[in-house]
N, C-alpha and C positions, 0 to 999 in steps of 0.2 A: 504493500500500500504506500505510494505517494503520497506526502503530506505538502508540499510544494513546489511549484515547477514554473517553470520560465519559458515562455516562447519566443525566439525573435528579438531580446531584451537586447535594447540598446540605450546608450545612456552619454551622455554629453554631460561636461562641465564648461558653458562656454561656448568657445568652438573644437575644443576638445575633446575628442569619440574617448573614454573609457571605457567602454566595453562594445564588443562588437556581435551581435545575435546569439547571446545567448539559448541554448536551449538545452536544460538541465531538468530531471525528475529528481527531488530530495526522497529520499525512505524515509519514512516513518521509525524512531525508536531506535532508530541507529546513531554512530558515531559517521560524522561528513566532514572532511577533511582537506580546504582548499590551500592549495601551494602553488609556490611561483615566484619569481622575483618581486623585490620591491616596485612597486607604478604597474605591475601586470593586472591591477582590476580587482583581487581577489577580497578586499577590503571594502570596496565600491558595492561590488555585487551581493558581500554579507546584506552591507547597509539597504539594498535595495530592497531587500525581503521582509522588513516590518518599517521600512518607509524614512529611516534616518537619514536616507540625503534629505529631503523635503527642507529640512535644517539649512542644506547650503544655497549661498543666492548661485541663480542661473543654472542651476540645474533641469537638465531635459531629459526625459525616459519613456522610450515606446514601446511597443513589442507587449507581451502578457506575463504576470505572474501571477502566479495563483497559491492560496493557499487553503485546503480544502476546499479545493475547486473553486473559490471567491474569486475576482479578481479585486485584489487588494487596491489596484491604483483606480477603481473603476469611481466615478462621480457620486460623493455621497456614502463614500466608502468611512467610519468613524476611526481613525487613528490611534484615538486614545483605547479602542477595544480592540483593534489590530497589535497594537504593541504590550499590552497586557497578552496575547496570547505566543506572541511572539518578541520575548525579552533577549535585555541584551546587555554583554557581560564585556567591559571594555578593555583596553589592553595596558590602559593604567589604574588600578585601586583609585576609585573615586566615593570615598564614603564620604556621607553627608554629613558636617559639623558637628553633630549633634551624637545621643545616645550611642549603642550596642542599639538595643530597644526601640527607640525611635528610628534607627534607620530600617528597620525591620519592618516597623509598623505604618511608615512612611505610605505606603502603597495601597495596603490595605482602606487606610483612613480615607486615602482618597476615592478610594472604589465605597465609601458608606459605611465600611464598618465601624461600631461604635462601641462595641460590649468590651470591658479590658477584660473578660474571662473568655473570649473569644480571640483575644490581641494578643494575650499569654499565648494560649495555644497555637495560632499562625509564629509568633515569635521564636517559640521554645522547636515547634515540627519544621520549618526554614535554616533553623541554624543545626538539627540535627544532619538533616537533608542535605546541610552544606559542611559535614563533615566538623563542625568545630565548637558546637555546644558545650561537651565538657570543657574546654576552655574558656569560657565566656560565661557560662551563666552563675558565675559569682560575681559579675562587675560590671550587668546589663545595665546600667544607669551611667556605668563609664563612660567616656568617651570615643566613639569610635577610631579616632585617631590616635590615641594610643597602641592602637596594635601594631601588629607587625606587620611587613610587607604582605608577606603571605595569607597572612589572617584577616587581612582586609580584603582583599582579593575573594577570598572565600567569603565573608562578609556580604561582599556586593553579590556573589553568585546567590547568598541565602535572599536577600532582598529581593533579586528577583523570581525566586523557588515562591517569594511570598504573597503576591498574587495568583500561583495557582497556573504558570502559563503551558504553554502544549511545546513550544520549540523556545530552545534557548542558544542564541547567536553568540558565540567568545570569538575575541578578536586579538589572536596573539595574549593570548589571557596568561600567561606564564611565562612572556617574553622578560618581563620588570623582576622575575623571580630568583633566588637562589633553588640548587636543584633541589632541598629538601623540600621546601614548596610547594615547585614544579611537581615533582612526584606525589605529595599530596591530593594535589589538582587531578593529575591524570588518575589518579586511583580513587579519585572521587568523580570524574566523569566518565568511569568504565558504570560506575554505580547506578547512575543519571541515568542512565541511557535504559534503562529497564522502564521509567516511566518518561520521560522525556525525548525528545528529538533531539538531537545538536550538531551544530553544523560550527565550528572551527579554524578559524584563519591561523596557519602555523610557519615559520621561517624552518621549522626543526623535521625534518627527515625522519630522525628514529622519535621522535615525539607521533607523527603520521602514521608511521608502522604500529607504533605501540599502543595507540589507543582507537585509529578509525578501521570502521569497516569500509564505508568506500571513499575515496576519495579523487579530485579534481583539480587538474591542472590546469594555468591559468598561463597565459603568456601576449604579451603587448595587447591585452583589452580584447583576448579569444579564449574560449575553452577549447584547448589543445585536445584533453585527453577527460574520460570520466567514466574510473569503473569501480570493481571491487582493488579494495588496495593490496591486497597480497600479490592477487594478479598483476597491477601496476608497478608494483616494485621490485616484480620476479619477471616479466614478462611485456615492458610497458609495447602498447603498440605504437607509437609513434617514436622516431628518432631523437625529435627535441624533447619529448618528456626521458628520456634514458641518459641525453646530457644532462637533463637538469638534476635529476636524483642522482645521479654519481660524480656529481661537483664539475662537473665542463666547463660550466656556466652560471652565474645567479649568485 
């Protein structure tokens, strides 16, 4: 089962094409794993998928994406319940000034809810979900800026486990990391993935192999290559995807 898919997708910043006709079917409930060099699109095309260029001025995008068959960029299409369903996990720790607790609760509140025996419970099931509750729930009222690199990071993944959404977009999410972190992360998005989609922008090769099941090559604003990753990394069909995984190029 597809959970999202791209037809045709083109995308300008400008007068600048970054991306040129995509056409990509995402699985469902899998690890998705886009690589490629730096300015190859693979960042762009996460964003396109719960509507974060919309952000940049002069941005243009045609072609289809869909997510559960929606088309997300269609007229009248609600954003704010689009990107609840489709969160997104960035590639620097950005926790909000405030609480453990309140960054947790941040989301929720806005989507209505008001019972704090209800706000416990999203609080307490988000932070387990992101791996790091036993650490934190002695100093939810701390700051979340006190933590650690890593623990932030996880942080913001729990934040957005706390609305509840169906895909969750990381962007180089373990690039800011030390490896104990990093390892943390991937051993918490092997977990995710049992109730979650994810889809993954990574610079890291064995980070690719180790945690996706399929993954997608991106090269000057094309999808060069897109299959299962074992097959790709043992087998890739294309030329330029075999330079790129064995360091030729990138």
């Amino acid at each position: 089962m597809d959970i999202l898919s791209t037809r045709g997708l083109d995308l300008w910043y400008g007068d600048n094409q970054a991306l040129k006709h995509i056409d990509m079917d995402i699985p469902e409930r899998q690890v998705t794993a886009l690589i490629g060099p730096s300015g190859c699109g693979k960042s762009t095309f996460l964003k396109t998928l719960n509507r974060m260029n919309d952000l940049v001025p002069a941005v243009r995008v045609e072609g289809l994406v869909t997510y559960r068959e929606r088309d997300i960029y269609a007229p009248g299409t609600d954003v704010t319940w689009l990107r609840r369903q489709v969160g997104m996990v960035f590639q620097k720790p950005n926790p909000f000034p405030m609480s453990i607790y309140d960054n947790i609760a941040y989301g929720p509140r806005i989507h209505g809810v008001r019972s704090k025996a209800r706000l416990d419970d999203i609080v307490e099931r988000s932070l387990k979900g992101a791996a790091i509750w036993d650490e934190v729930k002695d100093r939810l009222k701390k700051s979340a800026l006190s933590l650690s690199g890593g623990q932030q990071q996880r942080l913001c993944i729990a934040r957005a486990l706390a609305v509840e959404p169906d895909v969750l977009l990381m962007d180089e999410a373990t690039s800011a990391l030390d490896p104990i972190s990093t390892s943390k992360i991937e051993d918490l998005i092997t977990e995710l993935k049992e109730h979650y989609t994810i889809i993954i922008v990574t610079h890291n090769m064995q980070q690719a192999t180790r945690i996706s099941d399929t993954c997608a090559f991106f090269l000057l604003g094309e999808l060069i290559e897109f299959g299962q990753t074992t097959q790709m990394f043992s087998m890739p069909r294309d030329k330029r995807t075999e330079d790129y995984i064995t360091g030729r190029f990138g």
